[in-house]
Each structure stands twice: as C-alpha cells, then as structure tokens.
C-alpha positions in Angstrom: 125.0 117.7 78.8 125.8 114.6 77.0 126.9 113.1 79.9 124.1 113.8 82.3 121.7 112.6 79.7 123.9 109.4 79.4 123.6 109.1 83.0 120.2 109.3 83.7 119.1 107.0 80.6 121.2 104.3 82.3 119.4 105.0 85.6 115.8 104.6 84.2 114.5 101.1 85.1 114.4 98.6 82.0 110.0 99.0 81.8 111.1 102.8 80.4 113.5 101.6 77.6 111.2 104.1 75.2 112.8 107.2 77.2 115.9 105.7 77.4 116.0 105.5 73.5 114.7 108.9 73.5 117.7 110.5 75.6 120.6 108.5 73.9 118.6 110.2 70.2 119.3 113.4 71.9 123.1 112.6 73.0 123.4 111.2 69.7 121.8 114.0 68.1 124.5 116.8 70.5 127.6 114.6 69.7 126.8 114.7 66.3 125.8 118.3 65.2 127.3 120.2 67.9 130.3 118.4 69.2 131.6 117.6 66.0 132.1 113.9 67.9 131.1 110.7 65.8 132.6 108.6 67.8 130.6 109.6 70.3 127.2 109.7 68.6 127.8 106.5 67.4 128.1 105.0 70.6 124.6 106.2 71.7 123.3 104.8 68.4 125.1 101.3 69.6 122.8 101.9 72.6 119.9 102.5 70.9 120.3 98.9 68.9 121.4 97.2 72.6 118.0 98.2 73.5 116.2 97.8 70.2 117.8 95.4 67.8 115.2 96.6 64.9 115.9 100.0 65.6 116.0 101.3 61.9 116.8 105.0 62.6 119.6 104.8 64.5 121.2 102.0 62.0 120.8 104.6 59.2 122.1 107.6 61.5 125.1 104.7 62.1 126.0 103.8 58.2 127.8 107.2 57.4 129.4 107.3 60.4 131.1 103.6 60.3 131.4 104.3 56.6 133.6 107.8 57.7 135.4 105.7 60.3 136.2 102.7 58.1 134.8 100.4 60.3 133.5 98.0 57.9 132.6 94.7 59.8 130.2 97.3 62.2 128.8 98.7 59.1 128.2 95.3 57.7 126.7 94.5 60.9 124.5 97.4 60.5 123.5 96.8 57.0 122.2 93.4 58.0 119.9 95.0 60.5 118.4 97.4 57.6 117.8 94.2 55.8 116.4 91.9 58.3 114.0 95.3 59.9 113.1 96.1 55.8 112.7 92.4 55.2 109.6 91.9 57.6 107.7 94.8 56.4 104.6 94.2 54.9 105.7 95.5 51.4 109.3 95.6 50.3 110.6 97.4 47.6 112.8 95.2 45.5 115.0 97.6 44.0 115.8 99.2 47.8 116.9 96.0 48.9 119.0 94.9 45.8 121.0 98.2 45.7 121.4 97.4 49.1 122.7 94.3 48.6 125.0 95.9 45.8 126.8 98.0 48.8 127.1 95.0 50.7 128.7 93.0 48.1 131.0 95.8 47.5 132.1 96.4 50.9 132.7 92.8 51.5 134.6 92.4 48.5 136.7 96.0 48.5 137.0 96.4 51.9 136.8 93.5 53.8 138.6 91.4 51.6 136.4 88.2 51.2 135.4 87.1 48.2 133.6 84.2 49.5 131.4 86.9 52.0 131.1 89.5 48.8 129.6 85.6 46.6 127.2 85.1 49.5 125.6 88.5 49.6 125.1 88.2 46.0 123.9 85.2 45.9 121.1 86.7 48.0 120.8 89.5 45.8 120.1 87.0 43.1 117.7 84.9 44.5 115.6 88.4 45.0 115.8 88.5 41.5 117.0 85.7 39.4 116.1 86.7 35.8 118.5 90.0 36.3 121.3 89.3 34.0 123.5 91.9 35.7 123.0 90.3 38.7 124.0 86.8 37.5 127.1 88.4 35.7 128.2 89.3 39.2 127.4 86.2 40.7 129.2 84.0 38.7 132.2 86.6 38.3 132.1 86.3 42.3 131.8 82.1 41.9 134.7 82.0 40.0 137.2 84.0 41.8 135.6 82.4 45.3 135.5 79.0 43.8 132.2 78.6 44.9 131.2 76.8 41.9 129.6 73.4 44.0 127.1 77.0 46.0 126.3 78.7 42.6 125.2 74.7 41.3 123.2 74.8 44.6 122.2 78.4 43.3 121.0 77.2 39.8 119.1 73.4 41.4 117.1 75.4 43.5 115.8 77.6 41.2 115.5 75.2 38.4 112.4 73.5 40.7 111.1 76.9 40.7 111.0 77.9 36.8 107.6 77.0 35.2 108.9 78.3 31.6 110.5 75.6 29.6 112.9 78.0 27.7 114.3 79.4 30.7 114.4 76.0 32.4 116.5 74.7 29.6 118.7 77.6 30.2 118.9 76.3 33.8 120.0 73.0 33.2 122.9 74.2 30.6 124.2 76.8 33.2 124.2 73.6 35.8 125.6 71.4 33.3 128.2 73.9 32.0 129.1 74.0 35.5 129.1 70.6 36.5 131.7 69.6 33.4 133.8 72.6 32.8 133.8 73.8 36.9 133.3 70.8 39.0 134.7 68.2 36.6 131.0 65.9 36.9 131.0 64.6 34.3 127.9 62.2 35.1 126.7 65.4 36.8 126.7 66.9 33.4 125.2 64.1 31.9 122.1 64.2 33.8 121.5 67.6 33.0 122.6 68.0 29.7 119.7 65.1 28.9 117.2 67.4 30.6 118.1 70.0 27.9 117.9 67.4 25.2 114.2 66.2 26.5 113.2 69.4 25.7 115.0 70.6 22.8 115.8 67.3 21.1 118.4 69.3 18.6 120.1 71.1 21.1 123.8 71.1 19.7 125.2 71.7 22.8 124.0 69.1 24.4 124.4 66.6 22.0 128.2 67.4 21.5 128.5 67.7 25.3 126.7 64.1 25.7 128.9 62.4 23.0 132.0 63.5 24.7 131.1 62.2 28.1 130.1 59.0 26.6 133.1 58.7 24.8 135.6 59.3 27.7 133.3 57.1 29.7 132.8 53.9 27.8 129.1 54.1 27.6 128.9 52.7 23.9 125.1 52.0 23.9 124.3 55.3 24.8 127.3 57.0 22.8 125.2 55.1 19.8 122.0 57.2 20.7 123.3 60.1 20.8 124.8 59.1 16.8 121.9 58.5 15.5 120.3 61.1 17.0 123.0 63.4 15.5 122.8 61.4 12.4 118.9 61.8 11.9 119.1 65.7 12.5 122.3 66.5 10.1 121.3 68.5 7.4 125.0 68.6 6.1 125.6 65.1 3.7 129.1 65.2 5.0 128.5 65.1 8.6 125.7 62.8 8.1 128.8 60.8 6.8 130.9 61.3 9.8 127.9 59.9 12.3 126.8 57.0 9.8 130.8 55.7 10.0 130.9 56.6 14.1 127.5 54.8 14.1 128.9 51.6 12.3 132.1 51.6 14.4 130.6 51.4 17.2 128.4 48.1 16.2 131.1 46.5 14.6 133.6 47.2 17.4 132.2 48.1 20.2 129.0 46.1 20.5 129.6 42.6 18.5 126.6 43.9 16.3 127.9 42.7 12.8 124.3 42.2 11.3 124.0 45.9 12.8 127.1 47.2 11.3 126.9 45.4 7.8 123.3 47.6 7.9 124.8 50.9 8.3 127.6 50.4 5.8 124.9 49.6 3.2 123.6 52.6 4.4 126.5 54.6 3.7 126.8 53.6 0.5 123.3 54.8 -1.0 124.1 58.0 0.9 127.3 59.4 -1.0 128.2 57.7 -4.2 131.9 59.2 -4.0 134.5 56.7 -4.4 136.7 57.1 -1.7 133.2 56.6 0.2 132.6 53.5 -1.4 135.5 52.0 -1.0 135.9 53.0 2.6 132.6 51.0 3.0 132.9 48.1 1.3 136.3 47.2 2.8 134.2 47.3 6.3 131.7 45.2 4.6 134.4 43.2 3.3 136.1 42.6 6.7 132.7 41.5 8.7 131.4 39.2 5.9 135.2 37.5 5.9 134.4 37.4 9.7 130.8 35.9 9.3 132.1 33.1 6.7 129.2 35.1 4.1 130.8 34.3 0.6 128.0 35.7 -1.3 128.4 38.9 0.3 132.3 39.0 0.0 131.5 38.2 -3.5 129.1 41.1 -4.3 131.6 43.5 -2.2 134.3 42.9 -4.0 132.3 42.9 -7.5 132.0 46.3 -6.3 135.4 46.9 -5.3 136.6 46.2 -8.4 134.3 48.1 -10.4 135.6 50.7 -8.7 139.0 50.6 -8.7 141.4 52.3 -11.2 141.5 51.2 -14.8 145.9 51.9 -14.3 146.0 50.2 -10.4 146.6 46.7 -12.0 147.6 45.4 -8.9 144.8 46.4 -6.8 142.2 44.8 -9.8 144.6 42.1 -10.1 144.4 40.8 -6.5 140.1 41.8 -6.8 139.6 39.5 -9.9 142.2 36.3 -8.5 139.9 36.4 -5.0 136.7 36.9 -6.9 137.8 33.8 -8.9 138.6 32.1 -5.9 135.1 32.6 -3.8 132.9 32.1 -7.0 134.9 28.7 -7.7 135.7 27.3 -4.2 132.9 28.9 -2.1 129.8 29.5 -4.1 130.5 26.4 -7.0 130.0 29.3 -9.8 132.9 27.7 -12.1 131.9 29.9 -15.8 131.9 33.4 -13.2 134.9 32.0 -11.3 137.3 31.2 -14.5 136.0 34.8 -15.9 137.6 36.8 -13.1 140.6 33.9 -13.5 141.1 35.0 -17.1 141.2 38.7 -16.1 143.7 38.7 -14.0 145.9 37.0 -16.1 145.1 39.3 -18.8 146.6 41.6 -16.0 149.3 39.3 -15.4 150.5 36.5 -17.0 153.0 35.4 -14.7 151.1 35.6 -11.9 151.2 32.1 -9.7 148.2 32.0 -8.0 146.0 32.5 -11.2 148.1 30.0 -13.3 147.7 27.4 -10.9 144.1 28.4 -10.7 143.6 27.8 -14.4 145.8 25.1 -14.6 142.5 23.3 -12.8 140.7 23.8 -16.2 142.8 21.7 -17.7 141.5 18.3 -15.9 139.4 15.9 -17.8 136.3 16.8 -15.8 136.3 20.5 -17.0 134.3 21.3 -19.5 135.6 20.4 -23.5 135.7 24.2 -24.5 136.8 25.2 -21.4 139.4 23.4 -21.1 140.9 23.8 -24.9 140.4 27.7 -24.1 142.3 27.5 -21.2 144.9 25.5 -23.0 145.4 28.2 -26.0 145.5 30.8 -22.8 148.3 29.6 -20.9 
C-alpha cells in the first residue's frame, strides 16, 4: 500500500502538490505505526519538506525519528526549519524558542562535536534574551572553549547600542572591556571602554585600576596622572591617599619636567601625614628639585626641616644637615649670624670635622665681625 500511494503521489502533476502531501502523510503515517519502519516514514516526511519547505508537521513527526537514528546534522537541519516556520508567526512564544535553542546547542556541542556551531546557536539564544543570566553563563562558557572571544565582543557592542539603562550599560562596557584586556589582549580596546564605565560611575574601582595599568604599560604619563588624582581625590584611606600623592609627584618630577608641579605635591604630602619617615621621604624630593632649580631658600627651609627631624643620636646625618645649612645661609643667601650658627653646631658635633673648621676659620678675617671673630677664636 505504501508503495502504490508513493507511486501515484509522484504521478500527480506539480498544481496538486496539496494531495501529494496528503498521500506521503498517509505512507508516513503506515510506515510508522504499522510497519514498524522509520526509515521509511522518514523519507515521506523528507518529501513532504521537498514540497513544502515550512512544512511544520512533518519536521516535528521527523525530530524523534532522526533523534532515534542518530542522525544529527538532519535533525539539526530540521530544527532550523521549526525555527525559521515558528519565527515568522505573528506571536512567538519566547520561552518555546529558547528551549529550543537549548536542544540545539546541545546537540551541536554533544553530538556533533563543534563548539564553535554549539557558541553560535547560543549566541542566538541570547540575543532572544539578553538579560538571562543562565543564558550568558552558557554563552561565555561556549566563547571560551570556542575561542570566540572577538564574536561574543561583537555579542556585547551590539547590545551595548541597544541598552537604555545606565546600570546595565556600565555592566556592558566592563564585560567588553574585561574581554578586550584579559581575552583579546586590547589593551587600547579596554581603554576605550573601561572610560565609558568611568563617565558614568566616576569611582568605579575597576576601572580605575584597570585604566592605571594600561597607562602604565603604555607610557601614557599625562593620562596615567588623571587617573592619580582621580584615585587620589576619591581615597578615603590616608595611606593610600599617600601612595597616589607620591605616584602623582613622580610622575611630574620624572615623567613630565613639571618641577613647579612636583615641588606642589610634595608640599602636599607633607601637611597630609606628619609621620617622619613621610617627611623625610618628602623633603629629600623637595631637596633634589630645588638643588636642580638652583632655589637656595627652598633648600634652606628643607633641610631646616630635615634636621629638625632627624635623630638626636644620628650625629652624622645632623652633622652633614647643619655644615650644608651653614654653607647655603653663608654662600647662597648672605645670612652670615644663621650661617655660623649651624657652623658652630656641627662642630659641637664634631670637632675635627674639615669642612666646618675651614668654614669657621673664615670668621677669623679682619672683616668679620669683633665678637664674632674672638668667639670663633676661643671655639677652635
């Protein structure tokens, strides 16, 4: 019966295709339930879709029988027909087509073997539904073992333009700048989107360490500096304020030519944190850029400072603070009585010290002053 049926469907002219459909259904239908044949109600069904590519029924009657036969490239064919039939319909039920998706994705992954095929369908599945955090799980799961981190970036730009909540958008460009740094090794991809995050959330952590590190790796000094004192404004920890305000100064000193800049900061630093390793950290920067700017006032009030500081038993350190204090007072800023005063204690420190005796040895010329000179006298 099959058989005759068969045969006179493919006798009918082509302007009858609606019979012919109707007699392969009933081979189908035969081969099924009473021949026990698959096989053969399946090719009927194949029939049916030769002469009706939308032909929904016979791709669901086909789906348990390619599924039975493990012929999974048909049944993914068939799938796509369900898809592309229950896509066009004037409503579509969203949950129907992502668990079909799900099954697609499976069978492409389990029993087709692609990874790349099983990332595409649920890329698809996604873009049905892109706030579905299951669905993303998957998708980036699939990315990673497909390497298809430059399609799931694609993924992510596209619907970045969509998203009309700020949150979420952040949340876009972090997932696309995550990607771009740790995945696709952008790093002036990153950049770009990591300062879309920080437009909108000006304190974003993330972002800010993220940014500093690209900066850093690249050179970009000027906008490395931004991104300090951006940290530096927003720490509410005094010790990492510290850390930025010293990063920040390094930078101007060293990086940018910026002495005027840098001498600012250090002052900075030392009204922030009144610890003495601080201090003296500080003022031997400040030191070093006044030597360089030829400022003998300000070397003078540094080391004043210096040597307030340092440790009543480190003679040698106060020793070599009070002879170059003497020094800059008497030969820089003509301050002779404050210049022999420094002289005088570091001989107290020591009295065999050359420089200082030859120093105060110059108080000993007739054009010093009279009690001057007959205290230096009774000194040495």
């Amino acid at each position: 019966l099959c058989e005759i049926l068969t045969s006179v469907a493919e006798r009918l002219p082509a302007d009858q295709n609606g019979e012919r459909i109707r007699l392969y259904t009933r081979v189908a239908e035969i081969a099924q339930h009473e021949l026990k044949s698959p096989e053969r109600a399946a090719k009927a069904y194949e029939r049916i879709l030769a002469l009706d590519a939308e032909n929904v029924t016979a791709a669901h009657a086909l789906v348990p029988i390619y599924r039975a036969g493990e012929k999974w490239a048909r049944l993914l064919a068939t799938y796509e027909i369900i898809l592309g039939v229950n896509s066009r319909q004037a409503t579509v039920d969203s949950d129907q087509a992502i668990a079909l998706h799900a099954q697609i994705v499976e069978l492409c992954e389990e029993k087709l073997g692609s990874k790349s095929l099983a990332f595409a369908w649920a890329a698809k599945a996604y873009q049905l539904r892109p706030g579905d955090a299951a669905l993303q799980k998957n998708l980036e799961r699939l990315a990673s073992e497909a390497e298809a981190w430059e399609e799931l970036a694609e993924i992510y730009q596209a619907e970045v333009a969509k998203e009309s909540d700020e949150g979420k958008k952040i949340e876009r460009y972090r997932q696309l700048a995550r990607i771009a740094l740790g995945r696709l090794h952008k790093p002036e991809e990153a950049r770009k989107h990591f300062e879309e995050v920080l437009a909108r959330a000006p304190e974003d952590q993330e972002a800010l360490q993220n940014l500093e590190q690209i900066h850093t790796q690249a050179g970009n000094y000027k906008e490395l500096l931004e991104i300090y004192k951006r940290r530096e404004a927003r720490a509410s920890d005094g010790q990492r304020r510290l850390e930025m305000l010293f990063k920040i100064a390094w930078i101007e000193e060293e990086q940018l030519s910026d002495p005027v800049a840098a001498s600012a900061t250090y002052r900075r630093i030392l009204d922030a944190d009144k610890a003495p390793a601080t201090q003296t950290r500080a003022l031997r920067a400040l030191e070093k850029l006044n030597a360089a700017r030829g400022d003998a006032g300000g070397m003078a009030d540094v080391l004043e400072r210096q040597l307030a500081l340092a440790d009543s038993g480190d003679e040698d350190t106060r020793l070599e603070l009070s002879q170059r204090l003497g020094e800059i007072y008497e030969l820089n800023l003509n301050q002779p009585d404050r210049a022999l005063s420094h002289y005088r204690t570091a001989f107290a420190l020591s009295s065999s010290h050359k420089p200082t005796v030859s120093a105060l040895e110059r108080w000993l010329k007739p054009e010093a002053k009279g009690d001057d000179r007959v205290s230096v006298a009774r000194l040495l």
